[in-house]
C-alpha positions in Angstrom: 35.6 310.2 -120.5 34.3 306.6 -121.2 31.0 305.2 -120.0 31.1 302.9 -117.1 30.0 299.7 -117.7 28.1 297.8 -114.3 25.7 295.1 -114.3 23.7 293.0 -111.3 23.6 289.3 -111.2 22.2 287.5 -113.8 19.6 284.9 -113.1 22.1 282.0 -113.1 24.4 283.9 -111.3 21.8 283.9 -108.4 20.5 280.5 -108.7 23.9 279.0 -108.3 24.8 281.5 -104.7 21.8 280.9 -103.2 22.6 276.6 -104.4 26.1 277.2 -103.0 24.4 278.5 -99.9 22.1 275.4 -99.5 24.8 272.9 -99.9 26.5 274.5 -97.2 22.9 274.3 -94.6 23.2 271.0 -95.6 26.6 270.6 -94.5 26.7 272.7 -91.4 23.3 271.5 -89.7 24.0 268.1 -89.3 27.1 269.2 -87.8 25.5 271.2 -85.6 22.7 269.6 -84.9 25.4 266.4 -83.4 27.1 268.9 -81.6 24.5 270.1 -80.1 22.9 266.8 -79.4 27.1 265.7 -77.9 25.8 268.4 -75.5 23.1 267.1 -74.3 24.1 263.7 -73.7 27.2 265.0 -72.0 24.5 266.4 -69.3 22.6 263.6 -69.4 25.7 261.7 -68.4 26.2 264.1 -66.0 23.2 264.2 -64.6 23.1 260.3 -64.2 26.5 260.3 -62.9 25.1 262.4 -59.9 22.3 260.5 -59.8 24.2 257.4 -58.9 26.6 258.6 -56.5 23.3 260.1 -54.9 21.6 256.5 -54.7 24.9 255.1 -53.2 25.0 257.4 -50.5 20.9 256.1 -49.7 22.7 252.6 -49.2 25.6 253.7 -47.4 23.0 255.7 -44.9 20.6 252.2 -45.0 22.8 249.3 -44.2 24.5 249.0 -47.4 20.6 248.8 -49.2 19.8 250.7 -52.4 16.2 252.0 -52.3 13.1 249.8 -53.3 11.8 251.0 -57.1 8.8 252.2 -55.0 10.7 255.2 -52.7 13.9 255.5 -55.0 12.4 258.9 -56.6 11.1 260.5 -53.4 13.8 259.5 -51.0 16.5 261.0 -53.2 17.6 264.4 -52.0 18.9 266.5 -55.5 18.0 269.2 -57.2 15.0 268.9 -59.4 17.1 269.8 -62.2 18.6 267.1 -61.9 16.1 264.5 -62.8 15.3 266.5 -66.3 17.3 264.9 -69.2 17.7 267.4 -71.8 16.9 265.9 -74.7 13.5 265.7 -73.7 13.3 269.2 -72.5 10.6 270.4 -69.6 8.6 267.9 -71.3 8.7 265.5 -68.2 10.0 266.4 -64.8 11.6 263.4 -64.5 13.1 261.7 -67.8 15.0 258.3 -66.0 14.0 255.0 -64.8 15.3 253.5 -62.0 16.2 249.5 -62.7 13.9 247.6 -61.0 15.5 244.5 -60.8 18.1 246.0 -58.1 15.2 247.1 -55.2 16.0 246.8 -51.9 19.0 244.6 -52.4 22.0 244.9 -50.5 25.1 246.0 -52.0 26.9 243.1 -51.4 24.7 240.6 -53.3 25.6 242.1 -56.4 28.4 240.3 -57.7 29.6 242.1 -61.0 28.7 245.7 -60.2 30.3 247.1 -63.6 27.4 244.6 -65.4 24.3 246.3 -63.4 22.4 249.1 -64.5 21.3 251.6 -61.8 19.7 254.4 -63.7 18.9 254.8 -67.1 16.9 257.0 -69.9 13.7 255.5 -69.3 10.1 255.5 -70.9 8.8 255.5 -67.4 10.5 255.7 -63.8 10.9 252.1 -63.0 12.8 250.0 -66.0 11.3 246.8 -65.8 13.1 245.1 -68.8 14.7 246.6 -71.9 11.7 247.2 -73.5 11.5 250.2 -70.7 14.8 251.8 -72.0 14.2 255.1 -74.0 16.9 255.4 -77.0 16.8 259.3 -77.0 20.4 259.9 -77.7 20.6 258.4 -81.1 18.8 255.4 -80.6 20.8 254.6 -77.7 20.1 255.2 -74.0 22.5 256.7 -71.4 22.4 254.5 -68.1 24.8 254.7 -64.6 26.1 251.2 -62.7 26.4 250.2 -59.5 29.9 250.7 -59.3 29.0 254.5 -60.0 30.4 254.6 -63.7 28.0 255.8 -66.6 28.1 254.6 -70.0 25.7 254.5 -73.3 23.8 251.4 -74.3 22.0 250.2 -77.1 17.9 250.0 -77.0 15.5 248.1 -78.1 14.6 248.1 -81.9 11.5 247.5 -83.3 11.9 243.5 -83.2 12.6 241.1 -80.4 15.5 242.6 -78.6 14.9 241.6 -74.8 12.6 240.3 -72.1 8.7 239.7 -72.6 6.7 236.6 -72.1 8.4 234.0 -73.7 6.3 231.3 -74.5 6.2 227.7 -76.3 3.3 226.0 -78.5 2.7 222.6 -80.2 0.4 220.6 -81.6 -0.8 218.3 -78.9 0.1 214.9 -80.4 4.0 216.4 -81.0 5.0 217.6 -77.9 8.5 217.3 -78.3 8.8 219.9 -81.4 8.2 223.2 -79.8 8.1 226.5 -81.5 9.3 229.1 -79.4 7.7 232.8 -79.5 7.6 236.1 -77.5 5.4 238.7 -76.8 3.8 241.6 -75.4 2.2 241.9 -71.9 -1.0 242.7 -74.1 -0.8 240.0 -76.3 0.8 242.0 -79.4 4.0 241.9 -81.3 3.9 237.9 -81.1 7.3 236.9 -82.5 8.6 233.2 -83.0 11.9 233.4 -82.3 12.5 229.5 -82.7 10.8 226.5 -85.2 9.6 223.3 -84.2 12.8 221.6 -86.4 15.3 223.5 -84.4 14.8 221.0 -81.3 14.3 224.4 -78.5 13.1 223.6 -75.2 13.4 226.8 -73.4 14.2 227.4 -69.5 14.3 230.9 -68.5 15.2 234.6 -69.8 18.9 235.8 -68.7 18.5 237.8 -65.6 18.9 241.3 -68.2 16.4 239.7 -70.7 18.8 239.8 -73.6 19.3 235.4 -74.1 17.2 232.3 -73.4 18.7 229.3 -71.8 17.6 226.1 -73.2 18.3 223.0 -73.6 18.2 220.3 -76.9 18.9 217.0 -78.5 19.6 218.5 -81.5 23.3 216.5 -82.0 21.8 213.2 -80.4 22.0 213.5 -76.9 20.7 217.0 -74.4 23.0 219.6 -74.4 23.0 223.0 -72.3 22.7 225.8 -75.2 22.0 229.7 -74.9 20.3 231.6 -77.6 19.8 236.0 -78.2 16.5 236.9 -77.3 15.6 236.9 -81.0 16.6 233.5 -81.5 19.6 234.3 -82.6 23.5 233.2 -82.5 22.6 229.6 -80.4 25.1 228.1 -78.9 26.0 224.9 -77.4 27.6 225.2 -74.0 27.7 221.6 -72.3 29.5 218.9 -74.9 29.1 215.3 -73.1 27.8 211.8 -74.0 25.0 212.3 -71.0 22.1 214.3 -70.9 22.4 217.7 -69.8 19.7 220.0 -69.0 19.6 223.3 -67.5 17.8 224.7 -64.3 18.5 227.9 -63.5 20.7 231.0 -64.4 22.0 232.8 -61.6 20.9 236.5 -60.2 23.9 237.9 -61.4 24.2 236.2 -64.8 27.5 235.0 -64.4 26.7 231.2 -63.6 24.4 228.5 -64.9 23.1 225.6 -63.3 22.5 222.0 -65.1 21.4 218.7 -63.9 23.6 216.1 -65.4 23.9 212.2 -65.2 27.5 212.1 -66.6 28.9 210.5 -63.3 26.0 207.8 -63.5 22.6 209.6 -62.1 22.1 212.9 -62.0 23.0 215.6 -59.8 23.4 219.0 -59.6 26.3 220.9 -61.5 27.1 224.5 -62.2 29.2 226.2 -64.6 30.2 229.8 -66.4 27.8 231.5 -68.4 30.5 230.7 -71.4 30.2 226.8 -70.7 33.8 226.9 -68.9 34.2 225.4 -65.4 31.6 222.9 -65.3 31.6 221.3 -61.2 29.5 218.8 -59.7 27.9 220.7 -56.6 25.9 217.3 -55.0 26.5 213.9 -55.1 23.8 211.6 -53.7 23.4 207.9 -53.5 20.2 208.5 -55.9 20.2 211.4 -57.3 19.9 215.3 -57.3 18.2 217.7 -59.5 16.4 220.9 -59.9 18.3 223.9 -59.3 17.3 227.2 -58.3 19.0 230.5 -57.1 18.2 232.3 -53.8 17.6 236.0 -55.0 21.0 236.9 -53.3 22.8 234.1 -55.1 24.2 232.7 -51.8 22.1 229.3 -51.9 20.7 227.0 -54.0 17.5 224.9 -53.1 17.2 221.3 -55.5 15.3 218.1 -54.8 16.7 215.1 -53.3 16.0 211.9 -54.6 15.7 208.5 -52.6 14.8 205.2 -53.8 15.4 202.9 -50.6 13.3 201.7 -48.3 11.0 203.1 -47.0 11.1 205.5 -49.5 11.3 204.4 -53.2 10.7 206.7 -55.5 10.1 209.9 -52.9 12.2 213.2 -53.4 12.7 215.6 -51.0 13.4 219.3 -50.5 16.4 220.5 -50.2 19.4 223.5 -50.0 22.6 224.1 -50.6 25.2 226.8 -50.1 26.3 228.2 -53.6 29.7 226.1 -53.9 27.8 222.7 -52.8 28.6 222.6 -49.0 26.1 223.1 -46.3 23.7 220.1 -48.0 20.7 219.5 -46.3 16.7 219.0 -46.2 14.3 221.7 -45.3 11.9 219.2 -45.3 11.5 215.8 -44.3 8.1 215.0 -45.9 8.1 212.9 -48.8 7.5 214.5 -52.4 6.7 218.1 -50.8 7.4 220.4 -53.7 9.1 223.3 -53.7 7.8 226.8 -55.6 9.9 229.6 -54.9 12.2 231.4 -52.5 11.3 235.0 -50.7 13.0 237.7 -51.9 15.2 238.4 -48.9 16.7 234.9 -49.5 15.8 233.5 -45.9 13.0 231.6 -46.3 10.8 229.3 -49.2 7.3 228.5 -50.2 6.4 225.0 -50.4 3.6 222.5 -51.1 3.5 220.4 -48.3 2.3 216.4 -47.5 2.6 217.3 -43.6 3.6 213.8 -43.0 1.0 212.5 -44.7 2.2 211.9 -48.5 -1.1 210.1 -49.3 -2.7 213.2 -48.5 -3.7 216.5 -49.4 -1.0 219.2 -49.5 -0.9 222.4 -48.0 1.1 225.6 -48.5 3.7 226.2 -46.0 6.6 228.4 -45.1 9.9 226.8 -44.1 12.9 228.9 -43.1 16.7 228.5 -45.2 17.8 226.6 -42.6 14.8 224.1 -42.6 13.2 225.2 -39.2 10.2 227.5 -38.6 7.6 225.0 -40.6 4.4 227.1 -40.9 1.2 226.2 -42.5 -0.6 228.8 -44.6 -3.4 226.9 -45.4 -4.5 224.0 -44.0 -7.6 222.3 -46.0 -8.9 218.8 -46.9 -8.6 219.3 -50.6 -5.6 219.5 -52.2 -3.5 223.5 -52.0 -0.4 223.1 -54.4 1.6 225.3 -57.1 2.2 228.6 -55.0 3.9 231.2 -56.5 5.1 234.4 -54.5 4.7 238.2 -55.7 7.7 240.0 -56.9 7.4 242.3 -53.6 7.0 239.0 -51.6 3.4 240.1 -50.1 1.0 238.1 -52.2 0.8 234.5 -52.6 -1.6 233.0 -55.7 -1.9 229.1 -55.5 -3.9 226.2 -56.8 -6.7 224.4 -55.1 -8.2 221.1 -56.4 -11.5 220.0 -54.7 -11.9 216.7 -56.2 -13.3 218.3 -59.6 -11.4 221.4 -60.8 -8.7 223.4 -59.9 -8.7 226.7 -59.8 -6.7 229.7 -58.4 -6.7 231.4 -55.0 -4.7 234.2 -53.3 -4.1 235.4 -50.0 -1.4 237.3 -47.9 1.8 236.3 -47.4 0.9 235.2 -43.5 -1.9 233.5 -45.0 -5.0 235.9 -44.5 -7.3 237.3 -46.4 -7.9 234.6 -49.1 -9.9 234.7 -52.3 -10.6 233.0 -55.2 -9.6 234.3 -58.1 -10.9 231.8 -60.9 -14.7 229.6 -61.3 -16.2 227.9 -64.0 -17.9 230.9 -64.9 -14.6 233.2 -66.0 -12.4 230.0 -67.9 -14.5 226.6 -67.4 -11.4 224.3 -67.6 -8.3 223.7 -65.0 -6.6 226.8 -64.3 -3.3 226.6 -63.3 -0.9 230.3 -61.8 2.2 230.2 -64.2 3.9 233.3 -63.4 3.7 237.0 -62.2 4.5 240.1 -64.1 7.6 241.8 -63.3 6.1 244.8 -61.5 3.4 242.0 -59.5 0.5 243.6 -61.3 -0.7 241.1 -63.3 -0.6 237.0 -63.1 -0.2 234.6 -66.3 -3.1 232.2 -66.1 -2.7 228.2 -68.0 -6.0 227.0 -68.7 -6.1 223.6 -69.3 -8.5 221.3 -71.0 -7.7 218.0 -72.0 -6.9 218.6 -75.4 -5.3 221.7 -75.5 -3.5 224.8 -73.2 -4.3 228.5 -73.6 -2.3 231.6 -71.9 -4.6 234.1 -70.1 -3.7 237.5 -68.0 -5.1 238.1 -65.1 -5.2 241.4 -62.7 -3.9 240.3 -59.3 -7.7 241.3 -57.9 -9.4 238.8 -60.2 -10.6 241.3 -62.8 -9.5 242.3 -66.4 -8.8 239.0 -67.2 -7.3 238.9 -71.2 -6.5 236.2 -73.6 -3.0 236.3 -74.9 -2.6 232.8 -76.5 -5.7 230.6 -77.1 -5.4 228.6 -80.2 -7.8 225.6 -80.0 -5.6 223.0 -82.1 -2.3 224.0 -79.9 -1.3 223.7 -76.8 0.7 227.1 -75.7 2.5 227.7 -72.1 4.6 230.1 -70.1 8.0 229.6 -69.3 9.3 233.2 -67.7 8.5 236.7 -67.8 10.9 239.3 -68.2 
């Protein structure tokens, strides 16, 4: 009977199973990993589907209101489940951010409610800009609408991609060749996201931070132009012999407004966020100008000018329904200035002559309508500049005495007032620029007379931080997003 032959692997024989093997891990776990990650996300979605039909119901209980960023979390009644995205695991009992830029509005002043984000994957609870959006799911977040439809969107990468402090600086003796920049609430991650040659004179951020208004005489005459927040893709969007210059982009994106002296002076116009449609909204014997949004988009306030007797040269404030009817003054003082509208849309903060346009001005409250005149202040020296808190219950303003300015803040009704700035904390004229998105903080100019530098300030006085101080430039705030 012949011998049977057998044998084991040989060591090549092994080498190339257990490669076979390896080849296919690294095949398969990618796979799996996606689909288990196409999991995930599909709760998620889930998840923030619920969560906006859940907010929707709040406003349909509260007079068509969605909740302020403040109560959103506690007044929501789900399961706690709900609030735990599972990409991030048990890690944090609640892994989305409410969008802070819808709080306590009604339904009805949104006008594109596919365009605005309710809920998304958030760093924190409250998404203040894009900079708060988390891009678990592939570097891309997962975020509901106000129409109640979810959808994935792209984050922020690790260069300028939307909102901040965007800033200009120049050498003081060439003030019309700007370089543009962005950065940080801290500071950091300073960015230039336009040169000097490029003729950028910025306005404001898009109400969702991702493009900059501004305006340039680039091709020989001011145009209208909107840029990405990087600095990117600018493009013209006005294209007339006059000079165009924007004032204002409206709450829901959609519009921009633009004073123009096309028709012979200038007055106020508005047109698409694509440059289409451009209308005249005012048309004064002298002249209009100015624009700016109510928060609800329903009104616009601008200054009127006059030069007749017996008022050459005095402007005046005034408002305007959106489409340009309803004109009229909210104020019949000459050269009263206004700052900045409340945030229910009914009534506006203004610097004040009180009838007395040689004198000092005071900071007052008129109503929409013009009516309800009410002094917050009322002081021999010179109370100007006011600017609101995002939650409409501070006010920070400027006081000059004869000698310096500095800045002051009290209550919205005018009590409890307190000076925030002396020689001792920044020795030159300080001026209130702007307030952070989530009213904690307040963007301080500090002027000398050579030069401007860019300060932060807590809203109690302390922790006050240089952002921008460059003795040979001069450096100012234009928005905060």
């Amino acid at each position: 009977m012949p011998a049977r032959s057998s044998h084991g692997f040989t060591l090549i024989e092994l080498l190339v199973v257990i490669a076979i093997i390896a080849l296919l891990a690294a095949v398969l776990f990618p796979v799996v990993a996606k689909a288990r990650e196409k999991g995930r996300q599909g709760k998620c979605i889930s998840n923030q589907r619920q969560l906006a039909i859940a907010i929707l119901c709040y406003a349909q209980d509260h007079d068509e209101t969605l909740p302020s960023a403040e109560e959103v979390w506690a007044s929501l009644d789900v399961p706690p489940g709900l609030l735990n995205c599972p990409t991030l695991g048990k890690a944090r009992r609640n892994g989305y951010a409410y969008n802070n830029a819808v709080s306590a509005i009604a339904l009805g002043q949104i006008r594109n409610e596919s365009a605005v984000i309710l809920t998304v994957d958030g760093k924190t609870n409250i998404a203040y800009s894009r900079s708060d959006f988390d891009g678990r799911h592939g570097n891309r977040a997962i975020a509901s609408y106000t129409d109640g439809h979810v959808a994935m969107i792209k984050t922020p990468g690790n260069g300028v991609s939307g909102g901040g402090i965007l800033y200009v600086s120049y050498n003081t003796p060439d003030e019309y060749h700007l370089e543009v920049y962005v950065m940080e609430r801290d500071g950091s991650r300073k960015t230039r996201v336009a040169e000097a040659d490029q003729k950028v004179y910025p306005t404001c951020w898009s109400p969702d931070g991702s493009q900059i208004l501004f305006w340039s005489d680039r091709d020989g005459n001011y145009e209208v132009y909107v840029m990405n927040a990087d600095g990117s893709d600018q493009r013209r969007l006005t294209n007339n012999p006059a000079s165009d210059q924007p004032s204002d982009w409206s709450p829901d994106g959609s519009q921009i407004l633009f004073d123009s002296d096309r028709d012979g002076r200038y007055e106020v116009y508005v047109m698409n966020v694509d440059g289409s449609n451009q209308q005249r909204l005012t048309d004064s014997p002298w002249g209009d100008g100015g624009g700016k949004w109510s928060p609800d988009g329903t009104k616009i306030s601008y200054l009127s000018f006059e030069n007749a007797w017996p008022d050459p040269g005095s402007d005046y404030c005034s408002v305007m329904n959106a489409d340009g009817s309803g004109q009229m003054r909210v104020s019949n003082n000459r050269f009263d200035n206004f700052s900045c509208w409340s945030p229910d849309s009914s009534r506006m903060l203004i610097a004040s002559h009180n009838n007395n346009f040689l004198g000092p001005r005071d900071i007052c409250w008129v109503n929409a309508d013009g009516t309800g005149l009410v002094n917050l202040t009322n002081n021999p020296v010179d109370d100007w500049l006011p600017r609101l808190s995002p939650d409409g219950r501070k006010i920070v303003f400027n006081r000059y005495d004869g000698n310096n300015t500095d800045m002051y803040i009290m209550d919205a009704d005018g009590s409890h007032e307190t000076r925030l700035t002396n020689l001792d904390s920044l020795p030159n004229d300080n001026y209130p620029m702007i307030w952070s998105p989530d009213g904690r903080d307040i963007l301080i100019g500090s002027d000398s007379w050579h030069n401007s530098d860019i300060y932060l300030m807590h809203a109690d006085g302390s922790g006050l931080l240089p952002l921008a101080v460059d003795p040979t430039k001069v450096e100012g705030v234009v928005d905060w997003k």
